[in-house]
C-alpha positions in Angstrom: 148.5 108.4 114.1 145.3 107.0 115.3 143.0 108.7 113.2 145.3 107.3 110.3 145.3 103.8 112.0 141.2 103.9 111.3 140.9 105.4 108.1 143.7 102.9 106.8 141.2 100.1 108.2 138.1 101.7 107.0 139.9 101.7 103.6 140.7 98.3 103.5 136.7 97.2 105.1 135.7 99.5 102.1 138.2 97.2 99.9 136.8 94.1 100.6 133.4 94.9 100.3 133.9 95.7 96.9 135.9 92.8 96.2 133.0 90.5 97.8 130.0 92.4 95.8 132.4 92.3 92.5 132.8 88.2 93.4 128.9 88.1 93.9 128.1 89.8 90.7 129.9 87.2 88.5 128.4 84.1 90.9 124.9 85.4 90.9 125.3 85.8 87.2 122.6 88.5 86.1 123.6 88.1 82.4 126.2 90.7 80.6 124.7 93.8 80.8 123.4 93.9 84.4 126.4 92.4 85.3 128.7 95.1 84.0 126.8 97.8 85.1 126.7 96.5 88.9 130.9 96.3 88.7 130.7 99.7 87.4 128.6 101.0 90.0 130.9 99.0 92.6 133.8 100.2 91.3 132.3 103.8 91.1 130.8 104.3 94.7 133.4 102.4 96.7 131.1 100.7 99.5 127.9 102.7 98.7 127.8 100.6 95.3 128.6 97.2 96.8 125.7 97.6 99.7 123.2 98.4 97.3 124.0 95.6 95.6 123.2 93.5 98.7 120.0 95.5 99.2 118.4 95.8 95.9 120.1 93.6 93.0 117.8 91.4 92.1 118.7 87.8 92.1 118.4 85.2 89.1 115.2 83.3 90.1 113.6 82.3 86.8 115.4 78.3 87.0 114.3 78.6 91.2 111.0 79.5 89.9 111.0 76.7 87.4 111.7 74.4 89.6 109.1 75.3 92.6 106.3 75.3 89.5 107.1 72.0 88.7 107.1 70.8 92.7 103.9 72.6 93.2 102.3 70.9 89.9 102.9 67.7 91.8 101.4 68.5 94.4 98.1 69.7 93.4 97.8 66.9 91.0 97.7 64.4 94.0 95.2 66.3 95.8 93.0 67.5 92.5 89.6 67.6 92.9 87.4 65.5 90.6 85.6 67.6 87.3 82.5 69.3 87.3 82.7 71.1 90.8 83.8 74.5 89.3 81.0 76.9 87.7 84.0 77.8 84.9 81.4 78.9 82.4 81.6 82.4 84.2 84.6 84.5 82.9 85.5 85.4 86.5 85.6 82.4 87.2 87.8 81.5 84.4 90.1 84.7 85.0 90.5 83.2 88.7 91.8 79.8 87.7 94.0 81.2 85.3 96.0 83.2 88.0 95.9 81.1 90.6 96.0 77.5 89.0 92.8 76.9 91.4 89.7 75.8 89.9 87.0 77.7 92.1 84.9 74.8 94.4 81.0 75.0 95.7 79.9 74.2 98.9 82.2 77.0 100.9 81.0 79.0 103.7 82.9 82.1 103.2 82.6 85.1 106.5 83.9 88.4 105.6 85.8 89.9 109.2 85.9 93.4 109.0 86.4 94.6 112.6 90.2 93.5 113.6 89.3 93.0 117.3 86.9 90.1 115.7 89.3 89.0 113.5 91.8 87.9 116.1 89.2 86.7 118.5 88.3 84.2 115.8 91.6 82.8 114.8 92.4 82.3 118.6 89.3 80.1 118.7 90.2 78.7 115.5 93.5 77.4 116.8 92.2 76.8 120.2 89.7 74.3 118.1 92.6 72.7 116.2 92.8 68.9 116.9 95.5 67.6 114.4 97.1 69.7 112.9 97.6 74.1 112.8 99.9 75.2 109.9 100.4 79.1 109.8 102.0 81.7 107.6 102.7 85.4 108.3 104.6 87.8 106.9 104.5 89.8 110.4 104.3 88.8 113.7 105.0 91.6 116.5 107.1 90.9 119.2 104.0 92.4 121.2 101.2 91.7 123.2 99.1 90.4 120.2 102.5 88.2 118.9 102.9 87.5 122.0 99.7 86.3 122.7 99.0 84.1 119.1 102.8 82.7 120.0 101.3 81.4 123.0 98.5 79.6 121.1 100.4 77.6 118.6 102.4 76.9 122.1 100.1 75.1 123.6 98.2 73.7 120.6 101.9 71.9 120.3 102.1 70.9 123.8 98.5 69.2 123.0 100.0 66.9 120.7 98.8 69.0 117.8 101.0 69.2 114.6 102.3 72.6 114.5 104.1 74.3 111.4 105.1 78.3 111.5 106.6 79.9 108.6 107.2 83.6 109.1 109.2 86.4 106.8 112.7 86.9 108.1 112.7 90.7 107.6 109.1 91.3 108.2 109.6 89.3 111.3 113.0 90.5 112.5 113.8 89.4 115.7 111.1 87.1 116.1 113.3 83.9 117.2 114.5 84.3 120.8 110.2 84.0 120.8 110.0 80.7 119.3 112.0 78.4 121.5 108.1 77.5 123.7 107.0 76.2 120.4 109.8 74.0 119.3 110.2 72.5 122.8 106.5 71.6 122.6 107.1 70.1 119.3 106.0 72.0 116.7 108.1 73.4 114.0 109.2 77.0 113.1 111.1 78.0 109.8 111.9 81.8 108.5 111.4 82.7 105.0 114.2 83.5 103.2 116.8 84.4 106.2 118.6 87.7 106.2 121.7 86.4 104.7 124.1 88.8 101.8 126.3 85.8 100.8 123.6 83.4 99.4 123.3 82.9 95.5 119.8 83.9 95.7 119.3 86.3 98.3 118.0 89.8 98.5 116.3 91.9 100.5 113.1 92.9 99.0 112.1 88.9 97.9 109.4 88.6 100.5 106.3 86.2 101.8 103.8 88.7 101.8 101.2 85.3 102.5 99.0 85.4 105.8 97.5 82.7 106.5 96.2 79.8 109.0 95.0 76.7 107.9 93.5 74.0 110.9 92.6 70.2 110.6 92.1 70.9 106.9 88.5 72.3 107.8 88.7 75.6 108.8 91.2 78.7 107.1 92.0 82.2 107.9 93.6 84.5 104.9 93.6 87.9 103.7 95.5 91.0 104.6 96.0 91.2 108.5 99.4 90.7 110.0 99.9 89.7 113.8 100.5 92.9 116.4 98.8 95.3 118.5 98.4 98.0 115.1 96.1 95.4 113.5 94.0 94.8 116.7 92.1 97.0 118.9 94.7 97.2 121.3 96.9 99.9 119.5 93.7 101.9 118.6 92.6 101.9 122.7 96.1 102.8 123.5 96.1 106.0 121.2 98.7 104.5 118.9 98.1 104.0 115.2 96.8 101.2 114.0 95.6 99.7 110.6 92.4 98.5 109.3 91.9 95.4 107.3 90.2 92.6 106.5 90.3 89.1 106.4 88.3 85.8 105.4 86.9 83.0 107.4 86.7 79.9 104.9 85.1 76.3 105.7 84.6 74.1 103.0 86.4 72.3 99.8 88.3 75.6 99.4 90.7 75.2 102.4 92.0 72.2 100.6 93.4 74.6 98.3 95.0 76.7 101.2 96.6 73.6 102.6 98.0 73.0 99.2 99.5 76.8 98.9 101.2 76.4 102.6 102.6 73.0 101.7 104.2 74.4 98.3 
């Protein structure tokens, strides 16, 4: 009797599913085809269909897009940089602007950080430095000793009366938020990307902020591909655990205007 008691609700938590994910693929409106072929799938793999339509459907972005083009036009035409300050007659150069929107700048001092032990050593004295204002963007921060440790920092940046923005991935980041509360109570602000959440218009799993990136007093930024944990320090590496290698930019000059510009879009 029991065992039909649970396979009856199972049946019924199976039914519901479906009926959500069928709802969702009309609301989300993929267009006809993709539409239809999501039901289908639904109705053919009761449950198995509707969660991979939570995980992997792809959500109707082009009018979001759009829209965030337009806002980010807006923004870098108040803060464009006057003519003549690009060398655009090299086709590098050129290709550059084109996919980024940036026109490149002279006068940067650019220092290549190859060793990840340096590389965090200089963005804690980077933020330590910070006198107005520290904005930040990761796709990962570990809920380690390193995350722990760069947590701190913004922390008490914050609690110096330095502005303090953090914007961190929701799924690369998982977990991250009972971490966060020293940093608001100081003042400074924290926002996920994109939160974990099957019932928004827009959501899905694999639309991620891959960005990392720390931009301080509009002087001084930090950007390339190293996250924030023990595997992209030394401290995994002593420890016998495994660890990644990467790199990451130093930048000083007119070019971290154009990394202020890319955190405020």
């Amino acid at each position: 009797m029991d065992r039909e008691i649970v396979n009856s609700a199972v049946a019924i938590a199976i039914a519901l599913l479906d009926i959500v994910a069928i709802a969702m693929a009309f609301w989300r409106s993929h267009g006809v085809e993709r539409t239809l072929m999501w039901i289908f799938a639904i109705l053919a793999f009761p449950g198995v269909g509707a969660l991979s339509f939570f995980f992997l459907a792809n959500p109707y972005v082009k009018r979001t897009i759009r829209r965030k083009s337009r806002a980010a036009l807006m923004v870098r035409d108040k803060a464009r940089r006057p003519a003549g300050e690009s060398p655009d007659s090299q086709p590098l150069f050129n290709l550059a602007a084109a996919l980024t929107s940036f026109a490149p700048a002279k006068g940067n001092r650019v220092e290549l950080l190859g060793d990840n032990e340096t590389e965090l050593g200089e963005a804690a004295r980077v933020i330590a430095g910070a006198q107005k204002f520290v904005w930040v963007e990761y796709y990962i921060i570990k809920r380690d000793e390193t995350g722990l440790f760069f947590l701190r920092l913004l922390a008490e940046r914050a609690r110096a009366g330095v502005e303090v923005k953090l914007l961190y991935d929701a799924v690369g980041s998982m977990g991250l938020e009972e971490f966060l509360s020293p940093i608001v109570e100081a003042g400074g602000k924290v926002e996920a990307f994109h939160p974990v959440n099957p019932l928004r218009k827009r959501w899905s799993v694999h639309l991620r902020n891959h960005r990392k990136l720390i931009v301080v007093d509009g002087k001084v930024g930090l950007t390339g591909g190293m996250n924030v944990g023990d595997e992209y320090t030394g401290i995994a590496k002593r420890r016998g655990g495994p660890y990644f290698r990467d790199l990451q930019l130093l930048v000083e000059g007119p070019a971290v205007a154009d990394l202020c510009e890319i955190f405020a879009e």
